[in-house]
PADO-143680 format. One record per atom (N, C-alpha, C, O, CB): atom name; residue number from 1; residue in three letters; y negated, z negated, x. Coordinates in steps of 0.05 Angstrom, whole numbers, always signed. Atoms other than C-alpha are relative to their C-alpha. Glycine has a CB too. Example, Ala and Ser with C-alpha at 12.3 -4.5 7.8 and 13.67 -1.06 7.14 Angstrom:
2
[pt 'N',1,'Ala',[+24,+0,+18]];
[pt 'CA',1,'Ala',[+90,-156,+246]];
[pt 'C',1,'Ala',[-24,+0,+18]];
[pt 'O',1,'Ala',[-24,-13,+39]];
[pt 'CB',1,'Ala',[-1,-25,-20]];
[pt 'N',2,'Ser',[+24,+1,-16]];
[pt 'CA',2,'Ser',[+21,-143,+273]];
[pt 'C',2,'Ser',[-22,-14,-15]];
[pt 'O',2,'Ser',[-44,-18,-5]];
[pt 'CB',2,'Ser',[-9,+29,+9]];
//
This chain:
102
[pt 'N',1,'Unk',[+23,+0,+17]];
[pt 'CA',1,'Unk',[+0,+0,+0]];
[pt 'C',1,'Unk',[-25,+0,+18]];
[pt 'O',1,'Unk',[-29,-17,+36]];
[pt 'CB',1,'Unk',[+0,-25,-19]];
[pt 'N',2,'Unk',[+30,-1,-19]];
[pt 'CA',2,'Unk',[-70,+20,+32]];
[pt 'C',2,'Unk',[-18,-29,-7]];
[pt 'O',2,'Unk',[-19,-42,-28]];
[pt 'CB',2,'Unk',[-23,+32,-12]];
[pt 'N',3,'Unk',[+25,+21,-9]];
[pt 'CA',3,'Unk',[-122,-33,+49]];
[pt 'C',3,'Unk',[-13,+2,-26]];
[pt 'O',3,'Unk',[+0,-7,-44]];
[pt 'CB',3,'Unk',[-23,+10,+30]];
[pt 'N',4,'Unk',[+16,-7,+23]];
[pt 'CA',4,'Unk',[-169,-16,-5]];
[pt 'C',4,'Unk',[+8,-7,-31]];
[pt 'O',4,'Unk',[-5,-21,-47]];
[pt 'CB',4,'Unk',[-3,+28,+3]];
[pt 'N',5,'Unk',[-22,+11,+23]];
[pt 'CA',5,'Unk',[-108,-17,-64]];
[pt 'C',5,'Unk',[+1,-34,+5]];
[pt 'O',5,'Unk',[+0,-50,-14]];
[pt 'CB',5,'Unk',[+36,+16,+6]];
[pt 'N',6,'Unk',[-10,+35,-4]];
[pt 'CA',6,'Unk',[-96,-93,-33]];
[pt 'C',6,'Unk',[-21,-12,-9]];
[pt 'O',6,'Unk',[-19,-34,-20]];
[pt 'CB',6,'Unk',[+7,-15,+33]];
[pt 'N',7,'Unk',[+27,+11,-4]];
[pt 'CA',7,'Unk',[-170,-103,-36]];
[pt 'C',7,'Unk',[-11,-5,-31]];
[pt 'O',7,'Unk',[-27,-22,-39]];
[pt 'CB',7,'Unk',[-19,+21,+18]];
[pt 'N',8,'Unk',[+10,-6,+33]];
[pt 'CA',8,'Unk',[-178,-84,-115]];
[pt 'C',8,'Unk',[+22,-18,-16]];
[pt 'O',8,'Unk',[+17,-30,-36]];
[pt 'CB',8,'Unk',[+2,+40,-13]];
[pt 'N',9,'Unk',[-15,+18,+14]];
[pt 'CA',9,'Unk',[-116,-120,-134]];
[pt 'C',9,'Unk',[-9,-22,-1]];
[pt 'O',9,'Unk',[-16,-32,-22]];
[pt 'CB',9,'Unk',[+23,-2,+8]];
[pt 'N',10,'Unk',[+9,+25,-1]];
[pt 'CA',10,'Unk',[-137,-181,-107]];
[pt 'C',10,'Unk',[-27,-13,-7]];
[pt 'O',10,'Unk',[-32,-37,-4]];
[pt 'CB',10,'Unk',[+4,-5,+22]];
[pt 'N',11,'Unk',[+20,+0,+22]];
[pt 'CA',11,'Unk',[-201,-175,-145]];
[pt 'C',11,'Unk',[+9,-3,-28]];
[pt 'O',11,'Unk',[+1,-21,-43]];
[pt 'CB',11,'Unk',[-15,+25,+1]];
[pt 'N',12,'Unk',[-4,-2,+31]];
[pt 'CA',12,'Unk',[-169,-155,-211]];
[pt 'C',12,'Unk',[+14,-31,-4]];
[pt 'O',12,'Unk',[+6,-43,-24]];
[pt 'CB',12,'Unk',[+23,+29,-10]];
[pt 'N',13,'Unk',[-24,+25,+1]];
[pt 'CA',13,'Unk',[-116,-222,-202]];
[pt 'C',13,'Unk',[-31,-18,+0]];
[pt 'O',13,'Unk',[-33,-29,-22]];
[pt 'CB',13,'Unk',[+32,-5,+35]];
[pt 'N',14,'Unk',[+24,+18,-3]];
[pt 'CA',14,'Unk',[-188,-262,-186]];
[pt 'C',14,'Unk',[-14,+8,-34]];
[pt 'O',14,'Unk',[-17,-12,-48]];
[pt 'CB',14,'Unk',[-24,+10,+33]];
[pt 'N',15,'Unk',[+18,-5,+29]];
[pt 'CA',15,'Unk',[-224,-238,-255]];
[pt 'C',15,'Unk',[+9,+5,-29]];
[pt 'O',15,'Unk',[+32,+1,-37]];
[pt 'CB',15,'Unk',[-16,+24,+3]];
[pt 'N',16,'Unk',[-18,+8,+30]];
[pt 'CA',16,'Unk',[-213,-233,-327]];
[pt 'C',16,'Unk',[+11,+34,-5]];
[pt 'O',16,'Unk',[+17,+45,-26]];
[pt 'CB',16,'Unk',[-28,-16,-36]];
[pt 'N',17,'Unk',[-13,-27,-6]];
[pt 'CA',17,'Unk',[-189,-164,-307]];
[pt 'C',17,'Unk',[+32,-8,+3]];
[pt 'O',17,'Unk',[+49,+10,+1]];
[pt 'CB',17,'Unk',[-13,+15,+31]];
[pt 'N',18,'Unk',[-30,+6,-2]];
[pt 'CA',18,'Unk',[-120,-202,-299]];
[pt 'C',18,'Unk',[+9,+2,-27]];
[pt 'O',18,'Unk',[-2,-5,-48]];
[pt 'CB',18,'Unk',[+8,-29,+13]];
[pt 'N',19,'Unk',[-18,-5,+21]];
[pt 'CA',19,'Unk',[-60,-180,-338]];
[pt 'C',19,'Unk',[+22,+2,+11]];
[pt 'O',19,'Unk',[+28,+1,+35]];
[pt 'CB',19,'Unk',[-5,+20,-15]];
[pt 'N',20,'Unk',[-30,-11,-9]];
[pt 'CA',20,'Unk',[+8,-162,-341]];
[pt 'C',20,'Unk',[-2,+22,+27]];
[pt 'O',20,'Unk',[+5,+23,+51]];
[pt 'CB',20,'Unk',[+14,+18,-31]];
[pt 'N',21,'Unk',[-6,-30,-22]];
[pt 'CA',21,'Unk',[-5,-91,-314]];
[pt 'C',21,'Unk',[-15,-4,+32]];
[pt 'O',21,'Unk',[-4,+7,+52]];
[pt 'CB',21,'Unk',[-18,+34,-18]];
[pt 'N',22,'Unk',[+11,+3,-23]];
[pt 'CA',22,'Unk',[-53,-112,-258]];
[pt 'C',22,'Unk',[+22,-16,+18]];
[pt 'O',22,'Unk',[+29,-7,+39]];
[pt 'CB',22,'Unk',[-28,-14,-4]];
[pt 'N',23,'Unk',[-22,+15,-14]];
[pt 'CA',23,'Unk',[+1,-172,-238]];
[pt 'C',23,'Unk',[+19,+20,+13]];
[pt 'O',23,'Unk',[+20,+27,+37]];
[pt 'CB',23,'Unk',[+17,-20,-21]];
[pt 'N',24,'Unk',[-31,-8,-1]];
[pt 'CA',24,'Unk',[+66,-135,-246]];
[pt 'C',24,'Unk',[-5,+32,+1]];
[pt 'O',24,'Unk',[+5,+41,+22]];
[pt 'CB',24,'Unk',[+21,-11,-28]];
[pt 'N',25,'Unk',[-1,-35,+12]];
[pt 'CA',25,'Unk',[+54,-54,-269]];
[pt 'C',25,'Unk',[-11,+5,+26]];
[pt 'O',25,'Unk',[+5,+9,+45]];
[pt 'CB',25,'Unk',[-22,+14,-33]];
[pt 'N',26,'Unk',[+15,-19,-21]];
[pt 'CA',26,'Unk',[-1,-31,-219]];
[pt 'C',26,'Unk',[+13,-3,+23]];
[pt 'O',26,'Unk',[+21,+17,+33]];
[pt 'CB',26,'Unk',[-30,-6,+5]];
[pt 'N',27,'Unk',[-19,-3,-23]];
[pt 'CA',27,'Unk',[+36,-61,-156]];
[pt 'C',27,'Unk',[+13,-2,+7]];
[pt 'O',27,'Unk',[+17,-4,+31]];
[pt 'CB',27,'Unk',[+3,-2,+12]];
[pt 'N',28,'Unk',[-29,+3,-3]];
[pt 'CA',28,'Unk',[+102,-69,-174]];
[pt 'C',28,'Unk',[+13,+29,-5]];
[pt 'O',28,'Unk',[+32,+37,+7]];
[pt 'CB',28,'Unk',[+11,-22,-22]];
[pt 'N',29,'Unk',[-5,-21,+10]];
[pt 'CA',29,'Unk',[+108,-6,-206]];
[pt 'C',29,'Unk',[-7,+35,+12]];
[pt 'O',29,'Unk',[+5,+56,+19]];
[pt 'CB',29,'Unk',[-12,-7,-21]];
[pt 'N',30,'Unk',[+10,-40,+2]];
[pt 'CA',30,'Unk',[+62,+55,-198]];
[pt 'C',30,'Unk',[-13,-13,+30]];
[pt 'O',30,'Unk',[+1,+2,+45]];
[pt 'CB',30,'Unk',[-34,+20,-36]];
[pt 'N',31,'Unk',[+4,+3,-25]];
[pt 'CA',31,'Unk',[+35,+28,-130]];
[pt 'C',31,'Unk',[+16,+5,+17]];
[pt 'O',31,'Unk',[+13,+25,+32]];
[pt 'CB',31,'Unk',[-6,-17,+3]];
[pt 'N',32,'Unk',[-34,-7,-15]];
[pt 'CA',32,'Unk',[+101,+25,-95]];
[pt 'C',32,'Unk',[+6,+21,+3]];
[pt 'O',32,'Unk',[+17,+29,+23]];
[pt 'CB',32,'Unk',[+24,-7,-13]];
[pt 'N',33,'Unk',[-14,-25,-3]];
[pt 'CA',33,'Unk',[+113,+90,-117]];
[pt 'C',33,'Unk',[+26,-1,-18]];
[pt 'O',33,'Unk',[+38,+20,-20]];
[pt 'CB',33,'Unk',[+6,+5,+31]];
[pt 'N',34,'Unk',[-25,-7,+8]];
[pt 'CA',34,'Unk',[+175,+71,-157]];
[pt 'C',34,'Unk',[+2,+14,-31]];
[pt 'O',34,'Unk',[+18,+29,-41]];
[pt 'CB',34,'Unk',[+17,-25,+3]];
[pt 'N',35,'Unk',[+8,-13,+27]];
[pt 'CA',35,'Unk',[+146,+88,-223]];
[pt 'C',35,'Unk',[+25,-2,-16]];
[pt 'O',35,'Unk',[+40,+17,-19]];
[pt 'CB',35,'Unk',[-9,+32,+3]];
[pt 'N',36,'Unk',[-14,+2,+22]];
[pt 'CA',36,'Unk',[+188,+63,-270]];
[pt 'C',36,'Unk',[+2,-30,-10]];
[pt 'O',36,'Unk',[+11,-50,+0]];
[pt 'CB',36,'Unk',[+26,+12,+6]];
[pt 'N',37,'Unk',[+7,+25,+26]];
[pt 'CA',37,'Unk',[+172,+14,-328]];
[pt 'C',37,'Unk',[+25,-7,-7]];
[pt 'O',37,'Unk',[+35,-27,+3]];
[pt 'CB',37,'Unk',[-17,+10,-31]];
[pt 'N',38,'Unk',[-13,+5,+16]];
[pt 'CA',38,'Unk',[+225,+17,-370]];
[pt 'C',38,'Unk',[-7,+1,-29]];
[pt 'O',38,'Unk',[-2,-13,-49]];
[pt 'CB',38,'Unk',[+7,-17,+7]];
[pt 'N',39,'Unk',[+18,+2,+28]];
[pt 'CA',39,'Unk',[+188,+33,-422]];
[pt 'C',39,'Unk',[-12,+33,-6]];
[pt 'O',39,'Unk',[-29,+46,+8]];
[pt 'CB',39,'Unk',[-31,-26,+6]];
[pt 'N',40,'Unk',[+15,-23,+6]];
[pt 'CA',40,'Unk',[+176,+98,-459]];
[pt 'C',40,'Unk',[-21,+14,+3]];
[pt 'O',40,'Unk',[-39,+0,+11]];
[pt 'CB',40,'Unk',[-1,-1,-13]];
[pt 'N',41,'Unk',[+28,-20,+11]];
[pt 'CA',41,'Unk',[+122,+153,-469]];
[pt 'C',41,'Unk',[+1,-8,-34]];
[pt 'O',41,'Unk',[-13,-24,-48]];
[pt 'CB',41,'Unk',[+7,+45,+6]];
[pt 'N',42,'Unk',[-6,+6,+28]];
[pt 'CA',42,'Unk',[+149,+155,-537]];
[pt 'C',42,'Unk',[-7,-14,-17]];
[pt 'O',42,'Unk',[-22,-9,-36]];
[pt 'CB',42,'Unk',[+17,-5,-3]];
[pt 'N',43,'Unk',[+4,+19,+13]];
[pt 'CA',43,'Unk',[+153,+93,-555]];
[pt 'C',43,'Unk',[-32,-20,+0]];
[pt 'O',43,'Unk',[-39,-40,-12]];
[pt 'CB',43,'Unk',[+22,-11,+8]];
[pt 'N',44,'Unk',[+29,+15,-12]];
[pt 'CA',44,'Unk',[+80,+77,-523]];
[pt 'C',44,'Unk',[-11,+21,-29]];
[pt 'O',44,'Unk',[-27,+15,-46]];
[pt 'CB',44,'Unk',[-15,+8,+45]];
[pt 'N',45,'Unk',[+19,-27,+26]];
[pt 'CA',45,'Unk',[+59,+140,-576]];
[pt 'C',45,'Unk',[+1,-19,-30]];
[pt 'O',45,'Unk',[-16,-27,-46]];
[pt 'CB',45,'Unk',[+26,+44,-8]];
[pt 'N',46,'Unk',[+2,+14,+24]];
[pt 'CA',46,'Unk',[+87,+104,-629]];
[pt 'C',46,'Unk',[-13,-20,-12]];
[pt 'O',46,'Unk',[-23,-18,-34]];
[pt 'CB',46,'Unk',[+14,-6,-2]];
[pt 'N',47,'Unk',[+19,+20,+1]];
[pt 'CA',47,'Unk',[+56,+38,-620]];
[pt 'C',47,'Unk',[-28,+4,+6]];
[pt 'O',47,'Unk',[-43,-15,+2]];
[pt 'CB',47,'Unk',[+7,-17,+15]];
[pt 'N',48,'Unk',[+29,-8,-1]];
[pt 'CA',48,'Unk',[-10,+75,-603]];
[pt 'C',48,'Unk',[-8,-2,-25]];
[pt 'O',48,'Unk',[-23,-19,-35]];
[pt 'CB',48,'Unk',[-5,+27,+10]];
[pt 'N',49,'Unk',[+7,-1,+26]];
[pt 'CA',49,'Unk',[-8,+99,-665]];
[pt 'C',49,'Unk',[+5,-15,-32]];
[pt 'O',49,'Unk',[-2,-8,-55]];
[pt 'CB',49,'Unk',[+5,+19,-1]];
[pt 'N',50,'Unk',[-6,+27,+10]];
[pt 'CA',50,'Unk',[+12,+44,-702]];
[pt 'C',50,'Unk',[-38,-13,-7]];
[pt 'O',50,'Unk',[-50,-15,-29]];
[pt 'CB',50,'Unk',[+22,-21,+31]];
[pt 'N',51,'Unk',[+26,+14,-8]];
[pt 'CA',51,'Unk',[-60,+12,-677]];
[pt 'C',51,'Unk',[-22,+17,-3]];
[pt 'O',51,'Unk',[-43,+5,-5]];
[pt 'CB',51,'Unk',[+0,-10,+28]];
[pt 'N',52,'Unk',[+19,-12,+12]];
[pt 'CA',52,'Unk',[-101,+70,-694]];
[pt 'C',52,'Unk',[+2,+6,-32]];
[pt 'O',52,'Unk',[-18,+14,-44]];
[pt 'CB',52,'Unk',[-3,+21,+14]];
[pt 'N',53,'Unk',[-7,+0,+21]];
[pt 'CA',53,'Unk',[-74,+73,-758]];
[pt 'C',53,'Unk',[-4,-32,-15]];
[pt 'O',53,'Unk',[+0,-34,-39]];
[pt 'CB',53,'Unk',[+25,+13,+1]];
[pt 'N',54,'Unk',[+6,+30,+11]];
[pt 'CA',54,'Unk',[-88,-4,-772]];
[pt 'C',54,'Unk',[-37,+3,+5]];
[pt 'O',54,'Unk',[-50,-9,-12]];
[pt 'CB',54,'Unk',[+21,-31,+23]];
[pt 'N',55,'Unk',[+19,+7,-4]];
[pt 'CA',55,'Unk',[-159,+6,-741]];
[pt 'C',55,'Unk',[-10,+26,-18]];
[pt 'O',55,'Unk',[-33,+21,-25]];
[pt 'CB',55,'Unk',[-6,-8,+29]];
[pt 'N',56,'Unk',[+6,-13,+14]];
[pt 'CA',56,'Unk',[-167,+72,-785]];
[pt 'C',56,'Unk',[-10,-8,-26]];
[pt 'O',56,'Unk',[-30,-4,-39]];
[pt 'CB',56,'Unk',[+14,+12,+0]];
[pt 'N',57,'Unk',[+5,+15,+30]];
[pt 'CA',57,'Unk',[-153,+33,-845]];
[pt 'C',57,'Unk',[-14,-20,-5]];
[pt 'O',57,'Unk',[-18,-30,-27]];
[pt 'CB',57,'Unk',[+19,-10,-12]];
[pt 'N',58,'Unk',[+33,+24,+5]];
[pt 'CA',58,'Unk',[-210,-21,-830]];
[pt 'C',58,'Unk',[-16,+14,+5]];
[pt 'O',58,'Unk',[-36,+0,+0]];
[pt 'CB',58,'Unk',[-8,-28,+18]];
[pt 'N',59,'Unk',[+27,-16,+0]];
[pt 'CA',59,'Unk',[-263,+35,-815]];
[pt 'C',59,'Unk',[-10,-17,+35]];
[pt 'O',59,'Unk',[-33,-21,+43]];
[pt 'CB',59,'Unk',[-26,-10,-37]];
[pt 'N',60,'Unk',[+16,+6,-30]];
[pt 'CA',60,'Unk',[-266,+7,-736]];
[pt 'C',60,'Unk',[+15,+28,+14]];
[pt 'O',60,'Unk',[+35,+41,+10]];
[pt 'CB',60,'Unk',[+10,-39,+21]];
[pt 'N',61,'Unk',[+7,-23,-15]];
[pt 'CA',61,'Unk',[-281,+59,-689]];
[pt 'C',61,'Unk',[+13,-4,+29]];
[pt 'O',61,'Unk',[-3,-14,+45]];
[pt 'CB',61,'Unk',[-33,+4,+1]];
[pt 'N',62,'Unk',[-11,+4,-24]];
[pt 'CA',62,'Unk',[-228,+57,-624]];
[pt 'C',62,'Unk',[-2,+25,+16]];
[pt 'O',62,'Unk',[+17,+36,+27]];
[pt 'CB',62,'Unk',[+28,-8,-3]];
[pt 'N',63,'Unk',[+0,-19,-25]];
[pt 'CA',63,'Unk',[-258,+113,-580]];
[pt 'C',63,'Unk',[+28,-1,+28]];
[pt 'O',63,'Unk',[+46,+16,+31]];
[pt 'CB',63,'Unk',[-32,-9,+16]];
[pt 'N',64,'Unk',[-24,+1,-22]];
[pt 'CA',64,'Unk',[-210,+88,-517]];
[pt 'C',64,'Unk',[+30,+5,-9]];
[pt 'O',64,'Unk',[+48,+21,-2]];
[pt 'CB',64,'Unk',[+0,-29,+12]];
[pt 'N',65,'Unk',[-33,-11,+14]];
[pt 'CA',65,'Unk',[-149,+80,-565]];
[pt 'C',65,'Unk',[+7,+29,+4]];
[pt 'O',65,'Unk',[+28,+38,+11]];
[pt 'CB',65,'Unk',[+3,-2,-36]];
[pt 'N',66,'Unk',[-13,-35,+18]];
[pt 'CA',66,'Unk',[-153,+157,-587]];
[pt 'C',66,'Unk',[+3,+13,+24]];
[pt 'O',66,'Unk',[+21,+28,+29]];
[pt 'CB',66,'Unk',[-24,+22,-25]];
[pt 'N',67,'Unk',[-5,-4,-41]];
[pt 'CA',67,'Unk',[-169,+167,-504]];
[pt 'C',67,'Unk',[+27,-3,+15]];
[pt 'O',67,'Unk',[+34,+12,+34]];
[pt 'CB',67,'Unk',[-17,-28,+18]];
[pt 'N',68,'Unk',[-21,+14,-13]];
[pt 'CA',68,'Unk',[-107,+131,-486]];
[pt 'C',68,'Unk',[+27,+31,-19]];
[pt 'O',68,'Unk',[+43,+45,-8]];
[pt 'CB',68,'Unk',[+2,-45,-13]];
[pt 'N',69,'Unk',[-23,-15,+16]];
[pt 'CA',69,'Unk',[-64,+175,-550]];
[pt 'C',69,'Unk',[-6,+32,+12]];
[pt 'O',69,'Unk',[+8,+51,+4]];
[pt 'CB',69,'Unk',[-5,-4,-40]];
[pt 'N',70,'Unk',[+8,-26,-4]];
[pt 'CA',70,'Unk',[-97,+236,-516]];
[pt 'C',70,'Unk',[+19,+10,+31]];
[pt 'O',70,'Unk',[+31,+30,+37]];
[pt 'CB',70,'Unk',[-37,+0,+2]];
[pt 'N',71,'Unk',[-14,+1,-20]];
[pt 'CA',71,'Unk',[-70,+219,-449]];
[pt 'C',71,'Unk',[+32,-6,+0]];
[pt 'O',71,'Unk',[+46,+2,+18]];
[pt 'CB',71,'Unk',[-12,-16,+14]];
[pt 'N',72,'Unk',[-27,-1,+10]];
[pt 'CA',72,'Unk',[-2,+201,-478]];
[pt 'C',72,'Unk',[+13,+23,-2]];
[pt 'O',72,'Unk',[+34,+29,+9]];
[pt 'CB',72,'Unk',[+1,-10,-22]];
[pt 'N',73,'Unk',[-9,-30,+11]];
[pt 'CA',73,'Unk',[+2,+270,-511]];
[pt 'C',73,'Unk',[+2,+23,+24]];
[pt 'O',73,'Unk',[+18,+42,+24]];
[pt 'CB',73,'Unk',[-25,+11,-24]];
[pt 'N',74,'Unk',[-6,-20,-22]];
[pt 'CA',74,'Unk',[-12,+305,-444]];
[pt 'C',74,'Unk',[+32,-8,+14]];
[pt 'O',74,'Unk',[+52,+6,+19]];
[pt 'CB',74,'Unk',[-27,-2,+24]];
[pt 'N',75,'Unk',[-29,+14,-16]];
[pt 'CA',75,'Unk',[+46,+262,-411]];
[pt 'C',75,'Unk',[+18,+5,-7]];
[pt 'O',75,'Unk',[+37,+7,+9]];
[pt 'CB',75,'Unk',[+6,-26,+2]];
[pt 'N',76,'Unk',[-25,-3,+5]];
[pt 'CA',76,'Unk',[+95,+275,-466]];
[pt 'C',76,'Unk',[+5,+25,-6]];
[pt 'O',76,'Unk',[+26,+31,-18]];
[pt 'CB',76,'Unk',[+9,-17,-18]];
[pt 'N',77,'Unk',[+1,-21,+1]];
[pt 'CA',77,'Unk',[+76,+346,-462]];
[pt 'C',77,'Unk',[+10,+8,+27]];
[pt 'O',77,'Unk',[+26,+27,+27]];
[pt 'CB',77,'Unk',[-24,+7,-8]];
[pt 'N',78,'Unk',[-11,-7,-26]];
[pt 'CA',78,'Unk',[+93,+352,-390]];
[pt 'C',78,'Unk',[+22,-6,+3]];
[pt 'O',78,'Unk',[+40,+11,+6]];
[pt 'CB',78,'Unk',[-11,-8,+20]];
[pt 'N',79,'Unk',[-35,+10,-8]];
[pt 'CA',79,'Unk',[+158,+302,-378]];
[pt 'C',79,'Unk',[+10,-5,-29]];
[pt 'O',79,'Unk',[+35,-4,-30]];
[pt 'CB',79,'Unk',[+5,-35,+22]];
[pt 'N',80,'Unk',[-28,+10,+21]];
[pt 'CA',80,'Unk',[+185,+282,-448]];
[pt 'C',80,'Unk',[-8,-15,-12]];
[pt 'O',80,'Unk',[-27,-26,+0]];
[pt 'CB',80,'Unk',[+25,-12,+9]];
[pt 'N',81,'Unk',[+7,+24,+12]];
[pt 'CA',81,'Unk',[+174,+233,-495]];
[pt 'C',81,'Unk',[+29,-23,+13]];
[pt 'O',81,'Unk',[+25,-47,+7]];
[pt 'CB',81,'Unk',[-3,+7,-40]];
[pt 'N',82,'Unk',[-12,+16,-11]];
[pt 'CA',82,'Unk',[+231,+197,-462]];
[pt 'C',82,'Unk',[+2,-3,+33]];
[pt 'O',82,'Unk',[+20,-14,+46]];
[pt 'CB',82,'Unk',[+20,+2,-10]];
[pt 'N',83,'Unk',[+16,+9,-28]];
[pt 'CA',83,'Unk',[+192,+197,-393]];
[pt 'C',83,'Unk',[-7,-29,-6]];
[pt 'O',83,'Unk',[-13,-41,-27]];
[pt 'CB',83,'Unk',[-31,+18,+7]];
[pt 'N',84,'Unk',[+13,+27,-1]];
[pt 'CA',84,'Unk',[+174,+132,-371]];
[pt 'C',84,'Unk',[-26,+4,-1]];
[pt 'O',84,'Unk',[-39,+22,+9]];
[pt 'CB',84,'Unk',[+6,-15,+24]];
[pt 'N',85,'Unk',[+33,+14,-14]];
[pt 'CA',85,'Unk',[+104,+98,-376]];
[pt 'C',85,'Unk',[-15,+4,+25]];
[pt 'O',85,'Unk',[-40,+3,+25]];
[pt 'CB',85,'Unk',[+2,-29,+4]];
[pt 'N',86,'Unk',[+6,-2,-23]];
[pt 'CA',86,'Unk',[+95,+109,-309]];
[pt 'C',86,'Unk',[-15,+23,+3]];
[pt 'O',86,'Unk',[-36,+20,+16]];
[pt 'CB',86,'Unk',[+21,+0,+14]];
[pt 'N',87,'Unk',[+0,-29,-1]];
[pt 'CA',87,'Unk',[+85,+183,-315]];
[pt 'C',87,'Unk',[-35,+3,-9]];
[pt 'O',87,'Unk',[-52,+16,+2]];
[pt 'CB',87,'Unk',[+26,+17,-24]];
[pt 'N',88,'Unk',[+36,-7,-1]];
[pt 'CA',88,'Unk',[+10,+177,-344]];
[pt 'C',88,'Unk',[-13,-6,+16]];
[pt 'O',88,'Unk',[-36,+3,+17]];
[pt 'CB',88,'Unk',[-16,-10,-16]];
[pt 'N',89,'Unk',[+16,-4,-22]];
[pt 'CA',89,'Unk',[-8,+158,-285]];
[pt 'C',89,'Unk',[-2,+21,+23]];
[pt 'O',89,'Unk',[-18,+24,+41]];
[pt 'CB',89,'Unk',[+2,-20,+9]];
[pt 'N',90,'Unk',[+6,-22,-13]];
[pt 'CA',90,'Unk',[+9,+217,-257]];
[pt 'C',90,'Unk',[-12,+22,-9]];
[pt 'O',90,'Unk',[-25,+38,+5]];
[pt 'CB',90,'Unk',[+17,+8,+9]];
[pt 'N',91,'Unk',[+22,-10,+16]];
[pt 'CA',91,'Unk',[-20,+251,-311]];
[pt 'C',91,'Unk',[-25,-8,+1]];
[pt 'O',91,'Unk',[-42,+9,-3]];
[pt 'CB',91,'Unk',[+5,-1,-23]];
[pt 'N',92,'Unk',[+35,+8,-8]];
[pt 'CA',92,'Unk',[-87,+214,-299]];
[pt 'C',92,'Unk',[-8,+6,+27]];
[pt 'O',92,'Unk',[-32,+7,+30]];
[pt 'CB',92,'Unk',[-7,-34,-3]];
[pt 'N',93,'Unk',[-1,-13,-28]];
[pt 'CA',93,'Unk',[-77,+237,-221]];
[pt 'C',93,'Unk',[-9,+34,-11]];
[pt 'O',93,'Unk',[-29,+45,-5]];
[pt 'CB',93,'Unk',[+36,-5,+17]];
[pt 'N',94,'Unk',[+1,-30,+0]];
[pt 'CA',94,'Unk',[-72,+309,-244]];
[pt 'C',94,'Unk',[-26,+10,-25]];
[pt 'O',94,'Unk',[-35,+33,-24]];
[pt 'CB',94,'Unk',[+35,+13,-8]];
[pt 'N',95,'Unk',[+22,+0,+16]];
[pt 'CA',95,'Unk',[-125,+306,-299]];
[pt 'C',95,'Unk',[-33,+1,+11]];
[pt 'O',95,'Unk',[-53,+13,+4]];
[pt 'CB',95,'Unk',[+6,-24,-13]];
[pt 'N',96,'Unk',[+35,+15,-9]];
[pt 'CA',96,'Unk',[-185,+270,-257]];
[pt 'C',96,'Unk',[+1,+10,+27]];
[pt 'O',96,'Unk',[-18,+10,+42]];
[pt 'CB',96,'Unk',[-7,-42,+0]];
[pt 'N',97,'Unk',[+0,-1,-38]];
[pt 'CA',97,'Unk',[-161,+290,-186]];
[pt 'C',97,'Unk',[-2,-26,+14]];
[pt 'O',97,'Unk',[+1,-26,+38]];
[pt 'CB',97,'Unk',[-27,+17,+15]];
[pt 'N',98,'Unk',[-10,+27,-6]];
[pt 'CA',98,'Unk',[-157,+213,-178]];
[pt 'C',98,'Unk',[+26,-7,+15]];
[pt 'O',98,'Unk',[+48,-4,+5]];
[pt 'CB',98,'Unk',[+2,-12,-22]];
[pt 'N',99,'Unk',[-29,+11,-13]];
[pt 'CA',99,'Unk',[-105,+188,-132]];
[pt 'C',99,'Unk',[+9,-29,-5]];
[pt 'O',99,'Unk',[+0,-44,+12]];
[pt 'CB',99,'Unk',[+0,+1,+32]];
[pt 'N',100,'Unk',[-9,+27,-3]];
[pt 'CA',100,'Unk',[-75,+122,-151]];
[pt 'C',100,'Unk',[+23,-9,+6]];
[pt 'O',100,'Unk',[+32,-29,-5]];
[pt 'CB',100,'Unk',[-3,-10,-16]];
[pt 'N',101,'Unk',[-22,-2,-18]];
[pt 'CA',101,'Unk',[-20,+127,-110]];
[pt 'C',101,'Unk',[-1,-2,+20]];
[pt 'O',101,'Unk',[-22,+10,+27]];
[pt 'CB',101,'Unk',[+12,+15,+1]];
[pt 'N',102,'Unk',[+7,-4,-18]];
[pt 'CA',102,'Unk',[-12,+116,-46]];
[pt 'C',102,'Unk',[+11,+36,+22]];
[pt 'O',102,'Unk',[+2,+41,+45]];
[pt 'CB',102,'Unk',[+7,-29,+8]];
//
């Protein structure tokens, strides 16, 4: 893991930026390189939409949600809906020209 990756983790773990995915996902997972959740595209689509469909039906406005179901849709357009989780982040690599990989 580069200098810089160590440097942002140990920021995110310090602030209310901590979570699961910062703990465990970002450098257990897609940092490493091993990329694999265990956890659907699919099933991430489903529960997307699950949550835009609850925030539809109260009239709140989830710009990022529909962001996130947009980037889903590219991911399960490329590997599968039974691609791992992992895989939008290589779809957000190939999208932005972002590297978050080492």
């Amino acid at each position: 893991m580069a200098l810089i990756q160590k440097k942002q983790l140990k920021l995110f773990k310090k602030s209310s930026g901590r979570n699961y995915a910062t703990e465990i996902t970002l450098p257990d997972n897609i940092l490493s390189g091993k990329m694999v959740q265990g956890f659907s595209t699919g099933l991430m689509k489903k529960d997307a939409g699950v949550a835009t469909k609850i925030a539809d039906s109260n009239n709140v406005e989830i710009p990022l949600g529909k962001l996130s179901q947009e980037l889903l849709k590219n991911t399960i357009d490329e590997f599968g809906e039974n691609a791992d989780m992992s895989n939008v982040a290589l779809t957000y690599e190939k999208l932005t020209g972002a590297k978050i990989r080492p």
